[in-house]
C-alpha positions in Angstrom: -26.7 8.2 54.9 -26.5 5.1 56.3 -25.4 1.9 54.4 -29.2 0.2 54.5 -30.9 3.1 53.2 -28.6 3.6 50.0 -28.8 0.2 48.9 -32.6 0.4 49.4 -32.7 4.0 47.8 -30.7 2.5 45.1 -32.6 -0.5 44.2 -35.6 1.3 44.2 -34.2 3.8 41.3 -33.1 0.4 39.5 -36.3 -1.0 40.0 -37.9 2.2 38.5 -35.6 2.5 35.8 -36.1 -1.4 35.0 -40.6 -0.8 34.9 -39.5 2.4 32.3 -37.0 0.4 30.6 -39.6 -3.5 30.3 -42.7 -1.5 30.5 -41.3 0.5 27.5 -40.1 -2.6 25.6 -44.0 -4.2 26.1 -45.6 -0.8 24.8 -43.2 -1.1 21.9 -44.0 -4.1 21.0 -47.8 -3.5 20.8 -47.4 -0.7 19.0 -44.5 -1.8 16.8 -47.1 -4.8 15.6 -49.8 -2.3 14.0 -47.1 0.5 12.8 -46.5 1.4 9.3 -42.3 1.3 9.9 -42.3 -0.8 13.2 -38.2 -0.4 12.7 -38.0 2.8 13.3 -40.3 2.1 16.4 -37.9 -0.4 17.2 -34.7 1.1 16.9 -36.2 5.0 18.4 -37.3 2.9 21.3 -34.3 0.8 21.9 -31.7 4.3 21.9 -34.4 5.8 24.3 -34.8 2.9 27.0 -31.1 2.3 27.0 -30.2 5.9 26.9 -32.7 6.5 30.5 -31.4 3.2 31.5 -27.5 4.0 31.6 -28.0 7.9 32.5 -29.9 6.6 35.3 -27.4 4.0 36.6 -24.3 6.8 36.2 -26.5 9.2 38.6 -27.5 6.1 40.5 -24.1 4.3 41.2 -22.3 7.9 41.9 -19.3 6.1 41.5 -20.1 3.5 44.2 -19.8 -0.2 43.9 -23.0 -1.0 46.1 -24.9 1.3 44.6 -24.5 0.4 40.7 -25.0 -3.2 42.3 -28.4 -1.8 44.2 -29.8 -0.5 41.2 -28.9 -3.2 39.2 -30.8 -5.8 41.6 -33.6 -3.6 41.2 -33.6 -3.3 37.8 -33.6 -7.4 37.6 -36.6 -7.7 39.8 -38.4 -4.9 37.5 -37.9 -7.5 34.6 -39.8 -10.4 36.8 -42.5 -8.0 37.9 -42.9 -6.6 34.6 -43.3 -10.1 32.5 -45.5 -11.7 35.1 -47.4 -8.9 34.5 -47.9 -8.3 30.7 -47.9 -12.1 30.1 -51.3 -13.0 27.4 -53.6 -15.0 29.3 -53.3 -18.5 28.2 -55.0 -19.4 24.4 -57.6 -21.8 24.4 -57.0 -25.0 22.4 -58.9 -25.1 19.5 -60.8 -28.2 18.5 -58.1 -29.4 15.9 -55.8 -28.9 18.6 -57.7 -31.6 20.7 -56.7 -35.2 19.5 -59.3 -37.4 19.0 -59.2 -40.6 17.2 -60.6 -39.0 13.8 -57.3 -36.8 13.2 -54.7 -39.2 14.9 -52.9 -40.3 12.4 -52.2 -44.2 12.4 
């Protein structure tokens, strides 16, 4: 296989192991909110995602520099992708949040 095609092979894997491992931590999070023990949602999620996440980059990387490097870049740009994409749409200032002159204080 030629040099081009692992690294591109590789970084895909890390970027698929980086949208399991963010996408994971997001769902988490929303369900961790509402739950009765959001700990244990917390700390069951966090062994799981890092679990995938390091299983993944030993069968990944093969015991090959560019490869653990590969998937690593990957699994960066899965982070970017993945917060520009969950990211709330913007709150809309309330009116106390407006300063006028009634509630500027002098």
């Amino acid at each position: 296989m030629s040099e081009t095609v692992s690294w591109l092979l590789s970084g895909f894997a890390g970027l698929l192991l980086g949208v399991g491992f963010f996408g994971g931590l997001w769902w988490t999070v929303q369900k961790g909110l509402t739950a009765r023990q959001p700990a244990l949602w917390f700390l069951g999620s966090l062994i799981l995602r890092t679990s995938i996440v390091l299983i993944g980059f030993y069968v990944v990387g093969g015991g090959q520099w560019h490869r653990l490097l590969g998937c690593l870049v990957g699994f960066m740009l899965a982070r970017v992708i993945v917060t520009r994409l969950t990211v709330p749409p913007l709150a809309m200032p309330t009116v106390a949040a407006i300063p006028t002159e009634a509630n500027r204080a002098t």
